[in-house]
N, C-alpha and C positions, 0 to 999 in steps of 0.2 A: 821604164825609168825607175830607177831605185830611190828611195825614198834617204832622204836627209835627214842624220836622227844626233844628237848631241852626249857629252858624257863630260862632265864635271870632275876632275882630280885638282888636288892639293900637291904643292911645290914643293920639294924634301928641303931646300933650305931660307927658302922664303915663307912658306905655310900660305899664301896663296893661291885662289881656286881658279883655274881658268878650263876654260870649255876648249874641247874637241869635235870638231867634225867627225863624223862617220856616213857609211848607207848601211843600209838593213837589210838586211841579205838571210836565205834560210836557216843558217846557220848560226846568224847573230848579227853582229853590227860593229866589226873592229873598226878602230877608233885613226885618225892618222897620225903619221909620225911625228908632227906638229904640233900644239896650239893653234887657234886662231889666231892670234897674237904672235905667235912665231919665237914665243920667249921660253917654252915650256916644251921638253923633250916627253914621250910615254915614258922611257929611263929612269927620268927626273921625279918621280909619282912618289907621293908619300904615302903609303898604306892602300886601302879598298878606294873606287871608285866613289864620288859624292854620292851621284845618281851617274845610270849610264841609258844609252839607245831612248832614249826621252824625243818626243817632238818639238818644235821651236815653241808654242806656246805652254807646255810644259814646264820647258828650258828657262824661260822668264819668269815665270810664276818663283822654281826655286831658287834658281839666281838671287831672285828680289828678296827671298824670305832670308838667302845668307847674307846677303846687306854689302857691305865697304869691302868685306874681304876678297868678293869677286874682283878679276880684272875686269877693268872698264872697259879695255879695250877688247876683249872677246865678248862682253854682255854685249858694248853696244852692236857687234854683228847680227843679235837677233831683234834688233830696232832699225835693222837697215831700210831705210826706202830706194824705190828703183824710179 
């Protein structure tokens, strides 16, 4: 089973950080064509990744440390309960 790994970019005209899904694979860890949030194309990317291939608690730690600018609704994915 491949491992679930995160990667944070910035929105070319909102400036907005939201988080991507990826797996980790030998090669690396491409990200999907999506958001989480489903609002944010890989297209849409303003410049270098935040951070990229991170684990969910990782993910949270720097999410928190960028504060408001995160989407809320991709952070709270890594606050999900089952």
């Amino acid at each position: 089973m491949a491992k679930i790994v995160y990667t944070l970019k910035k929105k070319q005209n909102t400036k907005e950080l939201h988080l991507f899904e990826g797996e980790m694979t030998t090669t690396g860890c491409p990200s999907k064509f999506l958001s989480i949030c489903k609002k944010m194309k890989n297209s849409e990317q303003d410049g270098n990744n935040i951070f990229q291939c991170e684990d969910e608690n990782i993910s949270r730690i720097k999410c928190a440390e960028k504060g408001k600018s995160v989407c809320g609704i991709c952070v709270s994915h890594l606050y999900e309960t089952y």
